[in-house]
N, C-alpha and C positions, 0 to 999 in steps of 0.2 A: 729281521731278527733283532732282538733288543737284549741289552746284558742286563741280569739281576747283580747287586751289589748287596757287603752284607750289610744286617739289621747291624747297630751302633746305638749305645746309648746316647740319649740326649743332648750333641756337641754344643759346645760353646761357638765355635765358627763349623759348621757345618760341614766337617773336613767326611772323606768316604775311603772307608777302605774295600779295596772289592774281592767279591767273593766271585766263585763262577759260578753263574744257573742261568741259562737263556731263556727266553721264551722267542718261540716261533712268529713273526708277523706276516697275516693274509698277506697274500699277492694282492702287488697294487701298492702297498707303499714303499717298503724298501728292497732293494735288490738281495738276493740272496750272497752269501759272504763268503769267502772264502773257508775253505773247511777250518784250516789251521789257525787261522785267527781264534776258532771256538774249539779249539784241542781241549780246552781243559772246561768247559762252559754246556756242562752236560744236558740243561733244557734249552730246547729253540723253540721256545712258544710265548705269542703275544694275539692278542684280538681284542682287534680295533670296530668299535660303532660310531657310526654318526648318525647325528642329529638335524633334519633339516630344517632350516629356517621356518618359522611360522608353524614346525607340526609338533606334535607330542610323542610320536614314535622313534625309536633310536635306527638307526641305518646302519649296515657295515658301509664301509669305505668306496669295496665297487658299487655300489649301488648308483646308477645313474639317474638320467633323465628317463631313461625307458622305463628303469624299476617303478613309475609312479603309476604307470599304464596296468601294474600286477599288486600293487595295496588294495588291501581290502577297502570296501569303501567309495573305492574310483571307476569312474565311466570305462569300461573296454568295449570298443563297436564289435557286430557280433562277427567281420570278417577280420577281425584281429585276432580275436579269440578263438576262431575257428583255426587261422594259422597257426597261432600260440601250440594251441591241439594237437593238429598236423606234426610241428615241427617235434612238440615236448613225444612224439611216440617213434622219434628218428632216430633222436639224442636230445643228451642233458642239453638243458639254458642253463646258461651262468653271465654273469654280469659283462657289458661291453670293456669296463675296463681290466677285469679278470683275466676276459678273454686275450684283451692286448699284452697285458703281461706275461700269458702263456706263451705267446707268441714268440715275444722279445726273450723270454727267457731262454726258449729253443734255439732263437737266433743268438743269441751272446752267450749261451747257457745260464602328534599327543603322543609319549612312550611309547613302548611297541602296545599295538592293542592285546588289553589283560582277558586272557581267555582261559581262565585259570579254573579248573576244574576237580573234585575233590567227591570221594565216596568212599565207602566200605559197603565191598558188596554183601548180601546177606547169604551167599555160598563160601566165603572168607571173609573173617573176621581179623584176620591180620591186617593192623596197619599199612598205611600205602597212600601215595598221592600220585593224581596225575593233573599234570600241567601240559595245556596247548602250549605249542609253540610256534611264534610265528617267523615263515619264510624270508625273509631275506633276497629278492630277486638270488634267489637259489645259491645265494654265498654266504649267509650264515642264520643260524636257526636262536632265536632269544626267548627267554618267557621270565613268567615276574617269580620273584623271593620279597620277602619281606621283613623287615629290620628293629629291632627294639622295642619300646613298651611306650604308650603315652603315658603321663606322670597322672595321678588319681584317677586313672578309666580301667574299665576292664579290659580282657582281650577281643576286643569287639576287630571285625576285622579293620575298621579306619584308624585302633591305635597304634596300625606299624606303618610304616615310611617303605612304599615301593620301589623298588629299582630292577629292570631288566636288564639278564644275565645273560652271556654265552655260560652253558653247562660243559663243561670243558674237559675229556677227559686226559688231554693232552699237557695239561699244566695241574697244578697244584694251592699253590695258595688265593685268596679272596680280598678282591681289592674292590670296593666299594666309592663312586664319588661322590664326596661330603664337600659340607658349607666351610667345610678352614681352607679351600679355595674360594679367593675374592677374584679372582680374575675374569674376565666378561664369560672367554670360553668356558670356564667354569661353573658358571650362574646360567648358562644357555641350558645346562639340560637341569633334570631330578638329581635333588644332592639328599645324602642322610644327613643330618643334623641331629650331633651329639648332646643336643641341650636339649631335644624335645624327646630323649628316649628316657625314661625312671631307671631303664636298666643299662645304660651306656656306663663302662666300666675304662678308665684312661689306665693306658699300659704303663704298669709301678719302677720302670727301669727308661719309660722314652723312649722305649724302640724306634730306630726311622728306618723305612726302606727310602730308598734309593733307586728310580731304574731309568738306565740309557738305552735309547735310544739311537739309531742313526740318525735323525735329524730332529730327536728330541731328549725331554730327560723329566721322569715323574719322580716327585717326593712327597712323600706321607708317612706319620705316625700309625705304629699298630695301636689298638683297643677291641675290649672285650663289648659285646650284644650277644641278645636274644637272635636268631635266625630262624624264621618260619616259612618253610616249604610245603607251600599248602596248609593243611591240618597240622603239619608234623613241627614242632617246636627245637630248637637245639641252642643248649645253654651255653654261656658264656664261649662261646665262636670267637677266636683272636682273627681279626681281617685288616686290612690295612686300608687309612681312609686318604685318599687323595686330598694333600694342600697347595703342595705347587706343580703345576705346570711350564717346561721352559720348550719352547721352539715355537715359532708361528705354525706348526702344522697340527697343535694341537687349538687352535680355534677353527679349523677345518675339519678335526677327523674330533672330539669329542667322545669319550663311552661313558655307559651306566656303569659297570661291571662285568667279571670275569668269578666264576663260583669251577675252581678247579676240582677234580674228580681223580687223580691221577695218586698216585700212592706219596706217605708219607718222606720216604728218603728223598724223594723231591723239594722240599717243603722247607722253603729257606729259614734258615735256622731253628730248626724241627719242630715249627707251628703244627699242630695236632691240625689238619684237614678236615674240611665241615664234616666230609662220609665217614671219617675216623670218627669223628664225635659221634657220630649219629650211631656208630656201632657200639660203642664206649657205655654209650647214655642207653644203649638197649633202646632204639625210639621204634627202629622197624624188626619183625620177626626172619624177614627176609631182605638181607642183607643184600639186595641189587639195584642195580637200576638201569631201565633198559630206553631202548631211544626207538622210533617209529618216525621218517622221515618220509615228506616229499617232494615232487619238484612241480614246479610252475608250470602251469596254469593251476594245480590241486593247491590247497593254501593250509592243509587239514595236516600237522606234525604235533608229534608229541612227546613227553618223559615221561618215565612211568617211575615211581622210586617205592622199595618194595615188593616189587615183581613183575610178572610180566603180562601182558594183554591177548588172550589168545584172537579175538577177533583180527588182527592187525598182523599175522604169519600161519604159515601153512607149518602145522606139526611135521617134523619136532623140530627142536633148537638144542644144536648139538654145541656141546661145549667144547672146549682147549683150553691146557691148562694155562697159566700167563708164568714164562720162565726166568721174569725177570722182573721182580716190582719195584721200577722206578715208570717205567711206562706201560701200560699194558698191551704186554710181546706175547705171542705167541709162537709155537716152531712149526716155521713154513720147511716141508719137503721138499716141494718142486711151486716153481709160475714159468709158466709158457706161455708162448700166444700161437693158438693152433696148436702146432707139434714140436716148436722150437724151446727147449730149454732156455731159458734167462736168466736164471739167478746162479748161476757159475761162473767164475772168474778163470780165464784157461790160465792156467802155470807160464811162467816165462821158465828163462835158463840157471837164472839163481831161486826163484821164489814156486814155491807148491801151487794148482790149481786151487782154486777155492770154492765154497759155495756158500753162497748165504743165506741162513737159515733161518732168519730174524722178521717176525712181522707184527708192527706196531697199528695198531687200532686208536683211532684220536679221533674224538667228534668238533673241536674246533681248528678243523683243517680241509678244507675243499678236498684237494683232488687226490688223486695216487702218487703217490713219489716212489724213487729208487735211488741208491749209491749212484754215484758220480763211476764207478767201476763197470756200472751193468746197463747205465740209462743210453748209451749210443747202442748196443747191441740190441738191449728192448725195443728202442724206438724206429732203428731198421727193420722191424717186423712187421712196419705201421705207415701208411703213406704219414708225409706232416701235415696234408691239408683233402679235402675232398668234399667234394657237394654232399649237403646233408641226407640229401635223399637216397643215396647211393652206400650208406655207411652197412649197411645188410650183408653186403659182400665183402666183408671184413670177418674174421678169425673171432675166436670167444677166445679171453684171457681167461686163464685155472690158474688160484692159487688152492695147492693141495696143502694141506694142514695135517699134524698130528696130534691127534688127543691121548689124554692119560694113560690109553688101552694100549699104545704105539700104532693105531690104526689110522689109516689116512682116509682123507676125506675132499672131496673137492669142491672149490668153491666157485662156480664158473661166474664171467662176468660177460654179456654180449657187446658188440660194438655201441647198439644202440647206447649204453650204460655210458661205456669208458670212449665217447665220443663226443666233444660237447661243440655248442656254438652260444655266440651272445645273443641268438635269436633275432639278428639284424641281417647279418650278411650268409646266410643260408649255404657258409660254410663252417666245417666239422674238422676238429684237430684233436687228436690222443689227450685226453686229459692227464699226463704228466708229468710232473716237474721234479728235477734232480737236488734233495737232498741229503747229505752226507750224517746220521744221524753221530754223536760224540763216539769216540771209539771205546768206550769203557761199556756204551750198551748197542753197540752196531757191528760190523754195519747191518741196516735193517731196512728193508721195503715199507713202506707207509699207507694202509688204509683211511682215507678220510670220507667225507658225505655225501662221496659220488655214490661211491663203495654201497654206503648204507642207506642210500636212498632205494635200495634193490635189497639189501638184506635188513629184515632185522635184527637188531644187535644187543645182547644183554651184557655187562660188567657187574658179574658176582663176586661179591669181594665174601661170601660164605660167613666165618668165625674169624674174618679179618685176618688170619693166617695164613690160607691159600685163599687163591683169587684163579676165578676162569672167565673167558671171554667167548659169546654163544653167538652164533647165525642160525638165520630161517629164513627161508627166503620170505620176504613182506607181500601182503595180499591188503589188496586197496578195494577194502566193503567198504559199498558204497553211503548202506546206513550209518555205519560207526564213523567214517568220516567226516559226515554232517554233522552228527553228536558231537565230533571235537570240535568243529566249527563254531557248532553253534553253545557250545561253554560244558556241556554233557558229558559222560561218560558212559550212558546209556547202563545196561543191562550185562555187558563184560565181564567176565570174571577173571581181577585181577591176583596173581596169584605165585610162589618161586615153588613149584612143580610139573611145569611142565619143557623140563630138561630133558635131555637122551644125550649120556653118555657114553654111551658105545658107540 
């Protein structure tokens, strides 16, 4: 987890005052913090890419040696892949170093390739883009955006400056890495460079951010660009561009960027958010944007912005409302595993029973989480470890939801889901991990891309005044999967009507 500090004008000695806003960091680099350290530090989200030597793709963090056996592009023998197979239809894979941190945490408690696709189909005429995204040995999902204007060219698509993004609905502001870092780790991956856009606009106050790190620390100036999501344009975007780098672990763990999705109260020192703009500037008719994931060996993921993709879920996709816009919460009734309540805290002698009824949906966060209250009683539910092959005699998690109507609805998850392994050692642990979300919007259970690589997911932000959060369960055609593969969008009809809110 990393602290946001505030934006400051322009110092003379680069003094910081700080503000609280965390962001989150995958598993795998820092250990998780104690709650009360971030009492007052209301986002914990950060997401980290790296870049590996010699290639042009960006990588999260876990990604190991093994993730090079699942790029696209690379040699896999055909009894590897058949295992691959085997294993991905037992339980999730996610990355060996992931998988170790699951572990420990238990115990102690070329670019990415551009597979960018774009249509209007001729059954809707509403604007909309959809972009491939590519897998991540199943720990994080990246696709391209594109950055300012070349100076006397039209908008041809090579006058903007690429960079791959986590779409992130768990954070909020846009941090982009540019050329006012000289540093080697800095020049190792894609940087925007301010000088070659006609429309790079310098922040008229010097805004700096500021962010810490546990064993690091970024700074960079805000300014204004052009942002292009596909076909879709969005003017003057205030993002913040990476100049310095301080801790050695940033010439090991390098990113593109982070393009946050998450509501404006988040939004350190109330930056308008690129999906605010985008509502603002009136760019889409249908203010959503929905996510289609999957996991490895399939390599075929996507964003859809706009609306949503029906080939890709089994009608319908019921909504909830979101009760709380700084993250996208919605009001969980009941999670069980099997028959056993979990999300109750029993009463002691001075204090009430409690129960919590908070659940956050976040696309740049692996696994499921819970309160430090309820993760020993959940996880008794669950052996901690068991041969993959065996996970079938395991319980379905339900988390039961209420929508608008006060109707409940259940959202089952099976072992095979919420059981993963790093696809090496052909053992299986509860995808898991205990955190304590700030107490001003928790405490809250945590959906991330295990969750959604089994559901599909829409984040309607409507008239930007209410916002709801949809599932369907996801259906893997096989045609339309190749079509994202293969850069297409095929014959789909993208679309924000095929909701069921009852």
């Amino acid at each position: 987890r990393s602290q946001w500090h505030l934006l400051v004008p322009r110092p003379t000695t680069r003094s910081i005052s700080a503000i609280p806003i965390a962001m989150r960091l995958s598993a795998g680099l820092l250990a998780i913090v104690a709650a009360d350290i971030h009492a007052n530090h209301p986002q914990i989200h950060t997401t980290v890419l790296h870049r590996f030597p010699g290639e042009h793709s960006i990588k999260r963090m876990e990604v190991t040696s093994h993730g090079s056996l699942m790029q696209r592009g690379k040699s896999i023998s055909p009894q590897r892949r058949h295992w691959l197979s085997a294993m991905a239809e037992r339980s999730a894979l996610v990355s060996e170093r992931q998988f170790t941190t699951l572990k420990r945490h238990k115990q102690a408690r070329s670019q990415a390739q551009r597979k960018s696709s774009v249509s209007v189909e001729d059954d809707d005429e509403a604007p909309h883009a959809t972009l491939s995204l590519q897998n991540l040995r199943d720990s994080e999902y990246v696709g391209p955006i594109r950055v300012g204007s070349a100076p006397g060219t039209s908008f041809a698509e090579t006058d903007f400056q690429e960079v791959n993004v986590v779409f992130d609905t768990g954070s909020t502001n846009l941090w982009i890495a540019s050329t006012l870092c000289q540093q080697r780790s800095c020049r190792s991956r894609h940087q925007y460079d301010p000088s070659q856009s006609a429309t790079y606009v310098e922040d008229s106050e010097g805004n700096y951010l500021d962010v810490h790190f546990g064993t690091g620390e970024l700074k960079g100036y805000l300014a204004q660009d052009q942002f292009h999501v596909g076909p879709l344009t969005v003017q003057n975007q205030t993002f913040a561009m990476i100049e310095e780098e301080v801790g050695d672990v940033f010439k090991v763990i390098p990113f593109e960027g982070i393009l946050g999705l998450a509501f404006p109260s988040m939004s350190v020192n109330n930056v308008p958010p690129l999906l605010d703009n985008i509502i603002s500037q009136q760019i889409l008719q249908h203010n959503e944007v929905s996510f289609f994931f999957t996991k490895l060996p399939e390599t075929a993921s996507a964003i859809f912005f706009g609306g949503v993709d029906k080939r890709f879920y089994e009608a319908p996709i019921r909504l909830f409302p979101v009760v709380d816009q700084f993250y996208w919460t919605v009001t969980l009734d009941k999670l069980t595993v099997g028959e056993k309540v979990v999300n109750e805290v029993p009463g002691g002698l001075f204090s009430p029973a409690q129960k919590i009824d908070k659940l956050v949906v976040d696309t740049g966060t692996t696994f499921f989480t819970a309160p430090s209250t309820v993760i020993d009683s959940l996880l008794e539910q669950l052996p901690q470890s068991m041969p993959c092959q065996e996970v079938g005699k395991l319980p379905d998690i339900t988390y039961t939801l209420v929508n608008a109507q006060g109707q409940k609805h259940d959202m089952v998850v099976p072992p095979a889901v919420y059981m993963v392994s790093d696809g090496a050692s052909r053992v299986c642990e509860p995808a898991f991990m205990e955190i304590d979300v700030p107490e001003e919007h928790g405490p809250a259970f945590l959906l991330g891309e295990v969750f959604m690589r089994h559901y599909y997911t829409v984040f309607d932000r409507r008239d930007g005044q209410s916002a709801y959060v949809g599932f369907a369960k996801a259906k893997h055609d096989k045609d339309a999967m190749l079509e994202l593969e293969n850069g297409g969008v095929g014959s789909g009809t993208v679309n924000g009507h095929e909701h069921f809110t009852g």
